[in-house]
C-alpha positions as CSV (number, residue, x, y, z in Angstrom):
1,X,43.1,87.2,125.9
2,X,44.1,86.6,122.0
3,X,46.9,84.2,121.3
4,X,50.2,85.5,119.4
5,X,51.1,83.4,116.6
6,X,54.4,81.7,117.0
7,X,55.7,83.6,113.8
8,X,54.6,87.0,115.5
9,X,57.0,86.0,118.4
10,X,59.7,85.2,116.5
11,X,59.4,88.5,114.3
12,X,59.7,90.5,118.1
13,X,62.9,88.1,119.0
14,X,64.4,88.6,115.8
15,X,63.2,92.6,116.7
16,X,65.1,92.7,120.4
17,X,67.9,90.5,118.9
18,X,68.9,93.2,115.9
19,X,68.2,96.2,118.2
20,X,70.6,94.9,120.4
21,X,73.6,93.9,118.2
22,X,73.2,97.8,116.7
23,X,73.3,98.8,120.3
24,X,76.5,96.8,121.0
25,X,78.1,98.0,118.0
26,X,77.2,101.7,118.7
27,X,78.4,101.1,122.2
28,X,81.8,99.8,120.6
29,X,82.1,102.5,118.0
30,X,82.0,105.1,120.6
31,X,84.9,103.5,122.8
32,X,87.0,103.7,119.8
33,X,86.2,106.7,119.0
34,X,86.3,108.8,122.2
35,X,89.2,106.2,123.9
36,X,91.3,104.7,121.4
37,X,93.2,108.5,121.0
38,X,94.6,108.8,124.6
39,X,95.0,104.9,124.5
40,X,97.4,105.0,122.0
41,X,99.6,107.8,123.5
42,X,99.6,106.2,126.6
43,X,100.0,102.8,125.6
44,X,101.2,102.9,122.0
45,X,104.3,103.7,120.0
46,X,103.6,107.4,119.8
47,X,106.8,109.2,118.8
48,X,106.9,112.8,120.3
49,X,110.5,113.9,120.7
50,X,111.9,111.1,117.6
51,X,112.4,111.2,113.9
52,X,109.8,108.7,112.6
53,X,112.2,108.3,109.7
54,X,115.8,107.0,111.9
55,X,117.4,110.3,110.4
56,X,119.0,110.3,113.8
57,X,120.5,106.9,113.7
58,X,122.2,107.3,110.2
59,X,123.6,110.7,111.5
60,X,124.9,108.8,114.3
61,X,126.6,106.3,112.3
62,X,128.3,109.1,110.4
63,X,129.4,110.8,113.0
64,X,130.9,107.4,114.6
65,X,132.6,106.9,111.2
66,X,130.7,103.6,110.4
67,X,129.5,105.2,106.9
68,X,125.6,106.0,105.7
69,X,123.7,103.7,106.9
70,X,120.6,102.9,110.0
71,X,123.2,100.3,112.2
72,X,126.9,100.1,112.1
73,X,126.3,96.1,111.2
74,X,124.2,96.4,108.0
75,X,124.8,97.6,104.8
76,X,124.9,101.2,103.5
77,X,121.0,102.2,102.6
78,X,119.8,103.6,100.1
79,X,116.1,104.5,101.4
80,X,117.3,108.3,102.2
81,X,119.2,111.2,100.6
82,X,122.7,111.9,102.3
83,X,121.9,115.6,102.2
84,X,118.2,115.3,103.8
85,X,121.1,114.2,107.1
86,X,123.0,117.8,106.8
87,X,121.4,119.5,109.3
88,X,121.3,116.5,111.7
89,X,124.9,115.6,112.0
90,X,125.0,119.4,112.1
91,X,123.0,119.5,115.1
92,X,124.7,116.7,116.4
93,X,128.1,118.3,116.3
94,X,126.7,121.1,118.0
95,X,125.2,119.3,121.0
């Protein structure tokens, strides 16, 4: 029976020990790849069906005569064009 050197055992611990950290982070990479998706449209603030860019709330405020602006309390903004809002309040009107 030979003896292992305590150095030889360490080198196999340090071995098992790396091995299984890549494992782990393999494992965890995969979840978020393959799961993350359907989590976030289940979960998360996925918006099918909205404007991402509150069109829909200045043409609202337009319509209710509050001026061009996100909420009726805040100040006129100046992040969008008033004509990108044309065919919104015009769809609005409509429905």
């Amino acid at each position: 029976m030979r003896h292992q050197r305590a150095s030889e055992i360490g080198d196999y611990a340090s071995f098992i020990a790396t091995h299984k950290i890549l494992l782990s982070a393999s494992a965890l990479n995969a979840l978020l790849v393959f799961m993350a998706p359907d989590f976030i449209k289940l979960f998360g603030e996925y918006s099918v069906g909205v404007f991402s860019d509150y069109y829909h709330y200045i043409a609202k405020n337009i319509l209710d005569g509050h001026g061009y602006r996100f909420f009726p309390e805040t100040a006129e903004t100046l992040l969008r064009s008033p004509s990108a809002n044309i065919k919104d309040i015009g769809l609005s009107l409509m429905l």
